[in-house]
N, C-alpha and C positions, 0 to 999 in steps of 0.2 A: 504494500500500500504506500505508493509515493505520490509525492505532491506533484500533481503536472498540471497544466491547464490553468482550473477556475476551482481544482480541489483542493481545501485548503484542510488542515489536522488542525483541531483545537486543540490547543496548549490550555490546560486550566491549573494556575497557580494558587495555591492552599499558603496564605502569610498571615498573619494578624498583624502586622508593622502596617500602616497606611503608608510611610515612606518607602518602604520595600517594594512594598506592591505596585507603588507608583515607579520607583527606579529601575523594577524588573520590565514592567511595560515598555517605558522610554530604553532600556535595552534592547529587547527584544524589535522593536521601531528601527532603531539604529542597525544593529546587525541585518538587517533589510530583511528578515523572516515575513512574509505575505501570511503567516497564518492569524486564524483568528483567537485572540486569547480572552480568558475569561477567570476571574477571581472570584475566591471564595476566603472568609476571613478565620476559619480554625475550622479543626476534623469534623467537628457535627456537622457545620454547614460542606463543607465535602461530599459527608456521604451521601447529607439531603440532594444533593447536587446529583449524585450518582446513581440516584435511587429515584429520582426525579418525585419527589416529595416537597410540598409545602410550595414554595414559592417558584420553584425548581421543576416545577411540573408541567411547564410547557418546555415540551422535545425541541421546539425551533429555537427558544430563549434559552434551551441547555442540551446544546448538542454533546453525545458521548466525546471524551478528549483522547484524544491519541496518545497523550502525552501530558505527566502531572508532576508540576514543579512542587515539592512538597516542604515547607518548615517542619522542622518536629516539636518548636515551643512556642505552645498555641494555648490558647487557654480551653475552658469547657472540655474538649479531646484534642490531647496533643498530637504532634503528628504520626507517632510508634505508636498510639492506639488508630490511628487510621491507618495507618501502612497497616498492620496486624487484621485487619477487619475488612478493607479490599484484600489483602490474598489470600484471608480463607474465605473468599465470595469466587463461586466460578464462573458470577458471571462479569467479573469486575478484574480478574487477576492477571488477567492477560493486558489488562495497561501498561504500558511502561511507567516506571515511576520514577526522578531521581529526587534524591534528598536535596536542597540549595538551602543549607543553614548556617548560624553563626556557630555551632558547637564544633568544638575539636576533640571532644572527648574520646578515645579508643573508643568507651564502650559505647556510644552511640553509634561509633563505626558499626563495630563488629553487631550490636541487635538491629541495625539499619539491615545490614544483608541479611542474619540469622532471619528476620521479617521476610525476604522477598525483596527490598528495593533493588533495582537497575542498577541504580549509580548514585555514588555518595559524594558533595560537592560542598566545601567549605564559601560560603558566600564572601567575593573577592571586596575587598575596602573598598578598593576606586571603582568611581562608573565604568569607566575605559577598561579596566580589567572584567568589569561584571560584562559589557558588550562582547569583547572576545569570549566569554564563557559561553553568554549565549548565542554568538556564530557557531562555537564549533558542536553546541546541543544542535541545534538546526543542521548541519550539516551532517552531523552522527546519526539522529533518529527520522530525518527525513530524507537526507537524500543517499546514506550508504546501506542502514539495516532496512529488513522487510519488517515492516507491524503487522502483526496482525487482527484480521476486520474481524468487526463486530463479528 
C-alpha cells in the first residue's frame, strides 16, 4: 500500500503537549509529506479514535491511519497502555506504530517493543532535527515498506 496518485495514508498522532502537536504538524508540512494527519490528545481518545466511538464516529472525519505517531506520557491512558490495547486488538495491530517521545529510559525502550511498537524514537530538540525525523518516517513507511490494508 503506497502512496501514489490522490492516495494519501493518514498519519494520526497520539500527544497531549498542544506544542508538540502543533510542531509535529509544521514538521510533517515541511518534510513535504502530502499525507493527511490527524490528532488525538492521550490513549482514551486514540482508541475512541480507532474504535470510531463518540465523537470519532464518522468514518470520513476518522479515516483508519496507516501510520500512528504515538507519546507514551499522556494522561487519563498513557501511551504503553494504548500500544498494549491496539496489539492485543486484531483488528487494530496490524498498524504500524512508532513511539516519538521525550523519554530515554531503557525501560520504556525495551516495554515499547516487549508491547509490539515498530519503532522507538527519542523526540529531537530542534525543529530542523524533528523535520529530518519526519522525512525519513515518510520515506521509510511510505515509500520503501509495504503496509498493510485494512
Amino acid at each position: 500500500m503506497k502512496m501514489t496518485g490522490k492516495y494519501s495514508i493518514t498519519i494520526l498522532i497520539a500527544d497531549d503537549d498542544p506544542e508538540d502537536r502543533l510542531l509535529a504538524g509544521e514538521a510533517l508540512q515541511e518534510s513535504r509529506l502530502a499525507n493527511d494527519v490527524r490528532f488525538v490528545e492521550d490513549g482514551e481518545e486514540l482508541l475512541e479514535y480507532l474504535h470510531r466511538r463518540g465523537k470519532f464516529a464518522d468514518e470520513d472525519d476518522s479515516p483508519r491511519p496507516g501510520l500512528i505517531l504515538l507519546d507514551l506520557n499522556m494522561p487519563r491512558k498513557d501511551g504503553r497502555e494504548a500500544l498494549a490495547e491496539i496489539k492485543a486488538d486484531p483488528d487494530l495491530r496490524r498498524i504500524p506504530i512508532v513511539v516519538l517521545t521525550t523519554s530515554q529510559a531503557e525501560t520504556d525502550i525495551y516495554r515499547s517493543y516487549d508491547l509490539g511498537v515498530n519503532s522507538f524514537i527519542v523526540k529531537p530538540v530542534s525543529f530542523d532535527s524533528l523535520v529530518d525525523v519526519m522525512q525519513v518516517l515518510g520515506r521509510y513507511w511510505f515509500e520503501i515498506v509495504e503496509i498493510a490494508s485494512e
